[in-house]
N, C-alpha and C positions, 0 to 999 in steps of 0.2 A: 974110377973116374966117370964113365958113363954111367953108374948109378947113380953117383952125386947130380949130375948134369939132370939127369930126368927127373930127380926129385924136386930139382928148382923149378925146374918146368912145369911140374905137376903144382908146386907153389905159388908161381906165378899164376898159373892158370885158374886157380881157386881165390885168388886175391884178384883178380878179373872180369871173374863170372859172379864174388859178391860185392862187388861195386856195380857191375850190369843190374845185380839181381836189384841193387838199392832203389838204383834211378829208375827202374820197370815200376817196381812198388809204388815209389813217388809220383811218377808220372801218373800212374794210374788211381790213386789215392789224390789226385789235382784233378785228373777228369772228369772222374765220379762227383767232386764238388761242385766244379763247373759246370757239369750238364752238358758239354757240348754235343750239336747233335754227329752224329756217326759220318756222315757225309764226309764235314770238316776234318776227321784224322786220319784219312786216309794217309798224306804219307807218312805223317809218323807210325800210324799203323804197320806199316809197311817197315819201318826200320824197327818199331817194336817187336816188329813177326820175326826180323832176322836175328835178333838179339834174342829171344824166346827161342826161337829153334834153335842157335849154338846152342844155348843154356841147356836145350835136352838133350840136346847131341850130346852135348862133356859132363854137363853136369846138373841133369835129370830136373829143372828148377825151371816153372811157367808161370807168370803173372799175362794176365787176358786185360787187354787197355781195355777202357770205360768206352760203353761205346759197343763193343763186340763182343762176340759169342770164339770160343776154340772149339773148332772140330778137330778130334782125336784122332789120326790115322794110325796102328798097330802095323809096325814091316813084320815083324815075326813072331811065331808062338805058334801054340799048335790049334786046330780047328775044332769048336763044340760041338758037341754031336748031336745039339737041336739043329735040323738042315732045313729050318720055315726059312730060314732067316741069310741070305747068301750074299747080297750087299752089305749092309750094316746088320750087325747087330749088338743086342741087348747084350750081352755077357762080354767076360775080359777076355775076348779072344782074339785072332788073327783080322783084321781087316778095319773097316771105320766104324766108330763107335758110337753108338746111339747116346751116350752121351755127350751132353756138349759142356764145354766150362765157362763159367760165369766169369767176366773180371772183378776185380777190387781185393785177391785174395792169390797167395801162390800154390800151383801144384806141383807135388814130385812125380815125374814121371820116367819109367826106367830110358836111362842113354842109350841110344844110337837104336831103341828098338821101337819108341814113338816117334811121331811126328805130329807137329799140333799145326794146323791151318786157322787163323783169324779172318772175323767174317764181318760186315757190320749186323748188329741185330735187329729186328725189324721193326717197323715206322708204320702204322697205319692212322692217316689224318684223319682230321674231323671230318665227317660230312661221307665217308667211305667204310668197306668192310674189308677185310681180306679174308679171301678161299683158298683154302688148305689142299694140295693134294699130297700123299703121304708115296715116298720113292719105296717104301720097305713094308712087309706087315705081312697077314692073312690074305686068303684068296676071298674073293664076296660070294654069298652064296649068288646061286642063279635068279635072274629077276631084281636083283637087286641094283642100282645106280651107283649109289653113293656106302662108302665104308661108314661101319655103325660107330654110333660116338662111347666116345672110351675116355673117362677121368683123366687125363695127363696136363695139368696146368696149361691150358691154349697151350697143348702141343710144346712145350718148355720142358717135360719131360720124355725123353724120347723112349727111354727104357720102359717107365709104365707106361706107354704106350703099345710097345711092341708085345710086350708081357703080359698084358691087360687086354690082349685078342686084337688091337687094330688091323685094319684091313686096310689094302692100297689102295691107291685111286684116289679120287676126289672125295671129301670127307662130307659129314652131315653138320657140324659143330665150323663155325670162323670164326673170327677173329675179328671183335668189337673197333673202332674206329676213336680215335685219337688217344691211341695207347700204343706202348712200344713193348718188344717181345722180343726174348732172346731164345732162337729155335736155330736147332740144327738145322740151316738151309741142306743138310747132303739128304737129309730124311724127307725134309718137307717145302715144299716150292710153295710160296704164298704170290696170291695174286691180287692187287689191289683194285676195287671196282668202288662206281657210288651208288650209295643207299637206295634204297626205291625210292620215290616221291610219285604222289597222286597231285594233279593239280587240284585247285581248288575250283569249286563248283562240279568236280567228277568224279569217277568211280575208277576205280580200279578193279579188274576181272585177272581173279590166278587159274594157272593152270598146273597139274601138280604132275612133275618126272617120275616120280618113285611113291610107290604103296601100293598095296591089294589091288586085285583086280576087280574092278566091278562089274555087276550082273548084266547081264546085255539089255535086260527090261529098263533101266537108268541110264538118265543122262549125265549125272552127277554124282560123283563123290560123295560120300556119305559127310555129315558135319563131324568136324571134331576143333574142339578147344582146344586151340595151341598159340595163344596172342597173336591173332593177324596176320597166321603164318610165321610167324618171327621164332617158334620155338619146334622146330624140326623135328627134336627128335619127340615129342610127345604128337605132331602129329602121325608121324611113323607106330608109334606104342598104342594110339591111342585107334587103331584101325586104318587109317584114312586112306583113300583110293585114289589111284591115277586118275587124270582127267581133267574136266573141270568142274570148279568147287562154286556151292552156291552160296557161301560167304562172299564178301566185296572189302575190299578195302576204300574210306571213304577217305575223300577230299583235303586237299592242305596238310597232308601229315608224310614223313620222311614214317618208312620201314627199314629196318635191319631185315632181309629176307635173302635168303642164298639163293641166288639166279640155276647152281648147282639143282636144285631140287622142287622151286616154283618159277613157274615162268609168268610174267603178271606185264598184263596187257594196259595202258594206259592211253590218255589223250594222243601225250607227244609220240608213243612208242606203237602204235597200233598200225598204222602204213608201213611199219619198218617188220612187222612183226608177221610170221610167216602163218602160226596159224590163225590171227585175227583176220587178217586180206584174206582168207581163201574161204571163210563161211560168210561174208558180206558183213563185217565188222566196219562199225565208223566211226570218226571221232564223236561224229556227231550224236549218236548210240549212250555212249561212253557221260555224256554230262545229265547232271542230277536231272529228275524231273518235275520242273516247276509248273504246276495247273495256276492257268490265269483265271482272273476273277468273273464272272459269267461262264464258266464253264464246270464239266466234270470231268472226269478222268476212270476211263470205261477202261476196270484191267482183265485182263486174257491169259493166264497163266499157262506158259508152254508146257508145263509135266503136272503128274499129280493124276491121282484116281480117274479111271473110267466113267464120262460123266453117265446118269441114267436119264435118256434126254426122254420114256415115255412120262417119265415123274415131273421133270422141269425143264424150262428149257437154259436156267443161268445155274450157275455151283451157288451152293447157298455159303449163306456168313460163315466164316469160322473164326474164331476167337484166339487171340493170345500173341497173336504174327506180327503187330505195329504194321500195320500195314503194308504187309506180302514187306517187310523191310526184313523178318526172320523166315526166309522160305521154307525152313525144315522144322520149324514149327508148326507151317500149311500144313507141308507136305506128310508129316507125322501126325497130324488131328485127320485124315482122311479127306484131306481138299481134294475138288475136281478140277482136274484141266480143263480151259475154254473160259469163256466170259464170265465173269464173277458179278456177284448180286453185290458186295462190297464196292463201291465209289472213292477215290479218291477228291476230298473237297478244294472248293476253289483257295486261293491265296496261300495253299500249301506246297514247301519242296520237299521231295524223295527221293533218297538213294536209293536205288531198286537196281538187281541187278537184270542188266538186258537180254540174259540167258536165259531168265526165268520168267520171265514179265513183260508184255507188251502193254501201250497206256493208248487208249484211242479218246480224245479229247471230243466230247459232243459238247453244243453252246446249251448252255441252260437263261440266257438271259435270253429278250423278246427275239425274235425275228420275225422280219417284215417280207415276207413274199409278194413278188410282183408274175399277174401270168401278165406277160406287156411281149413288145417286139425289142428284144433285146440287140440285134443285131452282131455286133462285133465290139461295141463299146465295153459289155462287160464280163469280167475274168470267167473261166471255166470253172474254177473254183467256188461261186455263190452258191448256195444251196438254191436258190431259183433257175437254176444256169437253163434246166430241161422244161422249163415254162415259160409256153407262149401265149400269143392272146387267144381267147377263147373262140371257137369258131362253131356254129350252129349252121344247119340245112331245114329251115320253115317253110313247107309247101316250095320249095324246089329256089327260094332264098336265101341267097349267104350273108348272116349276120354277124357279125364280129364286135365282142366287149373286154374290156379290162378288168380285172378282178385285184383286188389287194386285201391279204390275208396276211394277220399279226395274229401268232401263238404260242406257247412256252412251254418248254420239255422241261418237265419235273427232273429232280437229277434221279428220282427212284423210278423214272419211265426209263433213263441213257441206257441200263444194261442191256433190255430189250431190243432196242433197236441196234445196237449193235449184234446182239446172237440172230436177227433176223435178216439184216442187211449186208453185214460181215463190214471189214476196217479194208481190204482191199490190197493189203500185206502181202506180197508172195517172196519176200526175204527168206522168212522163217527166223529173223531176228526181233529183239522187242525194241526197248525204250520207247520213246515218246514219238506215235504217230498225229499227226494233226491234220489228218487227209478228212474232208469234206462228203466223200462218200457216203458212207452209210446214211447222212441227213438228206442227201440229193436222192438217195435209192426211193426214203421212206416217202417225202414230199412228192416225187414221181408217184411212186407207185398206189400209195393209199392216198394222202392228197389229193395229188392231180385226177386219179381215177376217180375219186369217188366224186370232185366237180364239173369232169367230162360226163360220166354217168347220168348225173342231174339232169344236164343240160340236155341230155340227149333226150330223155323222157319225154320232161316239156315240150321239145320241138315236135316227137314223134305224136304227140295228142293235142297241140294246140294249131289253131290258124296264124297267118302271117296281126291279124287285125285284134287278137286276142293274145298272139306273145308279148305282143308290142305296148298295149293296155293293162299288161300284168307286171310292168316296173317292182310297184314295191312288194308284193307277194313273191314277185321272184327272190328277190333278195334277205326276203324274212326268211322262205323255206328253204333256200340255199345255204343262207349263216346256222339254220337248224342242221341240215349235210352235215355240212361241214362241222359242227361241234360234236356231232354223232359219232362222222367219223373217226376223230380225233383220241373222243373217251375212249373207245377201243382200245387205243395203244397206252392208254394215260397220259397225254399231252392237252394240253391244258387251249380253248381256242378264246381269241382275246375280242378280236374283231372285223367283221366281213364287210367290206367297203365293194360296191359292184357299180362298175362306170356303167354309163350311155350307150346303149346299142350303139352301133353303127353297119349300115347295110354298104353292100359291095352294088348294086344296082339303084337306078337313077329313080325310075318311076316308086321302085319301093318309098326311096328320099320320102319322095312329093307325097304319095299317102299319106306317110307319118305323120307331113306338114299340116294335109288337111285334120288327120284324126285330134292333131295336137291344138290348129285350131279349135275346130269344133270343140275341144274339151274346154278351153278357153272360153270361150264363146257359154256355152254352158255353165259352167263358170261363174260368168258374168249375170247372165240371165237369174240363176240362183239366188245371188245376191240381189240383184232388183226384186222378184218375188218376194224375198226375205222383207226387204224393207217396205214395201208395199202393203205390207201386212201387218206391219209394224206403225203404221199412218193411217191403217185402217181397223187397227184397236184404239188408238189413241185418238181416234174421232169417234167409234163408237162409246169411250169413256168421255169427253167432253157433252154429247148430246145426255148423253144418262143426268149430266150435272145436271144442265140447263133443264130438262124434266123435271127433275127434283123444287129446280127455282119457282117453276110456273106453276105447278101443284102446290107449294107453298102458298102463291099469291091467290090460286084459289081459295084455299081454305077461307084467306084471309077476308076474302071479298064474301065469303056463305056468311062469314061471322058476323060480321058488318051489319048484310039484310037483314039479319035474327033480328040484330039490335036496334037496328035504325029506322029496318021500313026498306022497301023498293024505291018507293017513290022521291024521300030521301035520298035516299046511297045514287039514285039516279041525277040529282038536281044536283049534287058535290060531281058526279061526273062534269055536270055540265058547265061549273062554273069554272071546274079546275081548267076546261078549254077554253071558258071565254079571257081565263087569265093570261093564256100565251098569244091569243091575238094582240097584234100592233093595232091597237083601235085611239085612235085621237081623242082629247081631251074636248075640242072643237071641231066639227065638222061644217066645212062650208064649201059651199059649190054647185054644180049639177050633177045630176041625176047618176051619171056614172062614175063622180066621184065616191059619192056617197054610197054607193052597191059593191066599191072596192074595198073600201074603210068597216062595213056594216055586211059582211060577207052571209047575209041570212040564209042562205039554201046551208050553208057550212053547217050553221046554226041549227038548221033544221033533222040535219042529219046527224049529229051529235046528243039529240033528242031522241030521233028513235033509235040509233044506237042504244043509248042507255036506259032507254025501255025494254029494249029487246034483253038485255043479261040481267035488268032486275026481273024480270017477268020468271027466268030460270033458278030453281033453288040451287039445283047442283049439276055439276059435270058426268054425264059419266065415264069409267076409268079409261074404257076402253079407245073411247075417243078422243084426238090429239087434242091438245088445249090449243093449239093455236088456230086449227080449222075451227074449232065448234064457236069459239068467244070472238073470233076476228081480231084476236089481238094485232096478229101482225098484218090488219088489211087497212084497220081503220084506228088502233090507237093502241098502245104495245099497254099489258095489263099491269103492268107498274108505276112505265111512266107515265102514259097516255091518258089511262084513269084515273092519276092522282092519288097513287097508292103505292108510297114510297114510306121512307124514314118518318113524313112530316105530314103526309095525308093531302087530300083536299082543302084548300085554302075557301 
């Protein structure tokens, strides 16, 4: 009778566990369709777990819901005699097992001597990674961070893993971001984090946990090809060094990179960041470097060969780098550290990393220098900031003038004057400096010197009465200075503008007034001579004419005599006079009318006038015509004689 009885039992029991086993299958064969995420089955999970573990208890039979992973626990058997392995391991031995089981499918597992635990499987969203650290494995060698990566499907296989040499600890290999994974959580603890992201317009700067040690003469990491950092383990294989790396990760782009193994400095994350704040890291460092238009972009490379400053005093070109954008391209063609003969041009942006690169921005468009009295009205920052009005000591007088100087730095002069003047840095960080210094050193020092200098000369060799009279020679051989100076450095000079004396003492004033007069005045006088002399050619050319005239009418009157006779050419003199007297038709009256009308002395002297010049044949040269003939005393030799167009009538 108690046989019978335990047989139905055992009946029963088998007719229970496959009705269980059906709806385990079903359900989980409904999951898998559905998709649903793990979260959501929790408690059926939980009722699944309980029904899967009778089922191994009595009767050896596991289906794993959709959704979850089973981790295997072993209560009994005996111990393998690999002893790496003392939590979990790889083989079918005593304790949990590195495998896990999948759902959608059933295992037999021996009764009462498994036990299987349901887990959900893991979830890593878009936009995040997950970091592995492994509970079971190999010991890491010394020096090392991170366990090396080992083929086991993202850790989905726990056996090759364990088998396949993995090491504990936190891993070199995670786990991609919006994918799901079914991993033995007892072996491996994932932890979810998000992506790196650089913002845009900046850099990102790694630091590296784990690799070679580098030589104490470096500052950096040797380069090695490993996408971005994104591929761990080829930087590990492929050499790379602790530290920091002179790669950069640029702008607007999401990285997959293990926080495990690079520590990567950013805009947002640099004041949070413990070794960015402690070498004077800024955000401000951190964004791209954009050279505005008027300007250059003076670079200074922090590492790199020993310059030879008796040869030059900037590193010469090197070729191949994009400019300092690959620095182990510099740095492996035998670049020198310090100011480079290479320029960055205006309207361009650079990512450069600030580790390796400082940028000192000189203006290459005009600049307008004032030496004036600046006062407090304007910034410290002008490049004129250390120029005041000029000031001279003439014979024990103080004279003071304004000067204004426009000139232009070629962008192939900027290197120089930054290796002479320096950028004024003492960070020892790069990125983009826009400090005004070095322009104010050079303006100070060769500038300004070389137009205090001038000025000094002149005063020491000239008088007060003779500085003061040398205006525009001062300012001819001063803009000569001053471009002289200038060629020296390769700076280009555009134009020298020099104001008005002005003296500090009163009588000095009053001199100036008189000397200024008097030039005035002189001046004046100049111009009257001028034109004095100009009224006194043009009356010596007007007589010249009139000469010309009255030697003609001589001629005309020798010609005449030839042909006519004296006594003739004499008697047409006289008639041609008695034609212009008013002499009446009738005369009537006394005596003194008649001696008015009948003017005979007139008469008589018109007579011997014109005896007297026919008795002469000719002139001679030397004597005026108008003294010798009396033209202009007694009758002009044209009109007066009747020795016109029409002749004597």
């Amino acid at each position: 009778m108690k046989g019978t009885t335990l047989i139905v039992f055992l009946v029963l029991l088998l007719v229970v566990g496959a009705a269980a086993l059906s709806s385990l299958i079903a359900y989980g064969a409904g999951r898998s369709k559905r998709g649903q995420p793990a979260r959501s089955a929790k408690p059926s999970g939980a009722l699944a777990g309980f029904g899967a573990g009778v089922l191994v208890s009595w009767a050896g039979l596991c289906v794993v819901p959709a959704g979850h992973v089973g981790i295997v626990h072993k209560r009994f058997g005996r111990a393998h005699p690999d002893q790496r392995f003392k939590r979990i391991t790889p083989h079918d031995a005593r304790g949990v097992q590195a495998r896990a089981l999948l759902p959608g499918r059933p295992y037999w597992l021996t009764p009462f001597i498994h036990s299987v635990e349901f887990v959900p499987r893991i979830h890593v969203p878009a936009g995040r990674i997950g970091l592995v650290a492994a509970a079971e494995g190999a010991k890491r060698d010394p020096g090392r961070v991170l366990g090396r990566y080992v083929e086991c499907d993202n850790f989905q296989d726990g056996q090759a893993f364990l088998l396949g040499g993995g090491e504990q600890g936190r891993q070199l290999a995670f786990l991609r971001g919006d994918s799901s994974y079914y991993i033995n959580t007892a072996l491996f603890q994932v932890e979810v984090v998000p992506r790196t992201y650089v913002e845009p317009g900046t850099v990102g700067l790694v630091i590296a946990k784990d690799g070679a040690i580098r030589p104490p003469d470096r500052p950096f990491g040797r380069y090695v090809e490993c996408d971005n950092f994104q591929d761990g383990q080829a930087f590990l294989l492929g050499g790379g060094e602790q530290g920091r790396q002179l790669a950069i990760l640029t702008g607007g782009t999401h990285y997959d990179i293990n926080p495990y193994l690079f520590e990567v400095i950013t805009g947002s994350s640099v004041g949070r960041s413990g070794r960015g704040g402690s070498d004077g890291l800024g955000a401000g460092q951190l964004k791209e470097i954009a050279i505005p238009v008027g300007h250059a972009g003076v670079v200074i490379t922090l590492d790199g060969a020993e310059p030879d400053r008796a040869e030059r005093r900037v590193g010469p070109i090197i070729k191949g780098h994009s400019s300092f954008r690959l620095p182990w391209v510099f740095l492996a063609s035998g670049g020198w550290r310090g100011v480079q003969e290479e320029t960055l041009g205006e309207g361009s942006v650079y990512a450069l990393n600030p580790w390796f690169v400082r940028v000192v921005l000189i203006p290459t468009r005009l600049l307008i220098l004032d030496w004036s009295n600046k006062g407090g009205s304007q910034a410290d920052n002008n490049y004129d900031a250390a120029l005041d009005r000029i000031s001279v000591n003439v014979q024990g007088h103080r004279l003071q003038v304004e000067l204004r100087q426009t000139l232009n730095i070629p962008e192939a002069a900027a290197p120089r004057l930054v290796s002479e003047f320096g950028d004024s840095s003492t960070s020892g960080m790069g990125g983009l400096v826009n400090n005004p210094a070095p322009v104010q050193r050079f303006v100070e020092r060769v500038l300004g010197g070389a137009v205090d200098t001038y000025f000094n000369g002149i005063a020491a060799e000239s008088t007060v009465e003779e500085f003061l009279t040398r205006y525009a020679s001062i300012r001819t051989d001063l803009a000569a200075q001053v471009r002289n100076a200038l060629a020296g450095w390769g700076v280009e000079a555009a134009s020298t503008n020099l104001g008005e004396f002005e003296s500090l003492d009163d009588d000095l004033d009053k001199a100036r007034k008189r000397v200024f007069d008097a030039q005035i005045r002189t001046q004046e006088l100049e111009e009257q001579k001028k034109n004095a002399q100009i009224k006194s050619d043009i009356r010596h050319i007007e007589l010249a004419a009139e000469r010309e005239y009255v030697l003609l009418d001589v001629v005309k009157l020798e010609r005449k005599i030839e042909l006519l006779g004296r006594d003739t050419v004499a008697m047409h003199f006289f008639l041609a006079e008695l034609k212009h007297m008013q002499v009446p038709q009738v005369v009537s009256g006394d005596a003194e009318s008649l001696l008015k009308y009948l003017p005979m002395q007139r008469a008589l002297e018109i007579i011997d006038g014109a005896k007297r010049h026919a008795e002469q044949s000719a002139l001679p040269e030397s004597v005026p015509v108008g003294e010798e003939l009396g033209v202009g005393q007694e009758f002009g030799v044209g009109e007066e004689l009747g020795i016109g167009d029409n002749g004597p009538e």
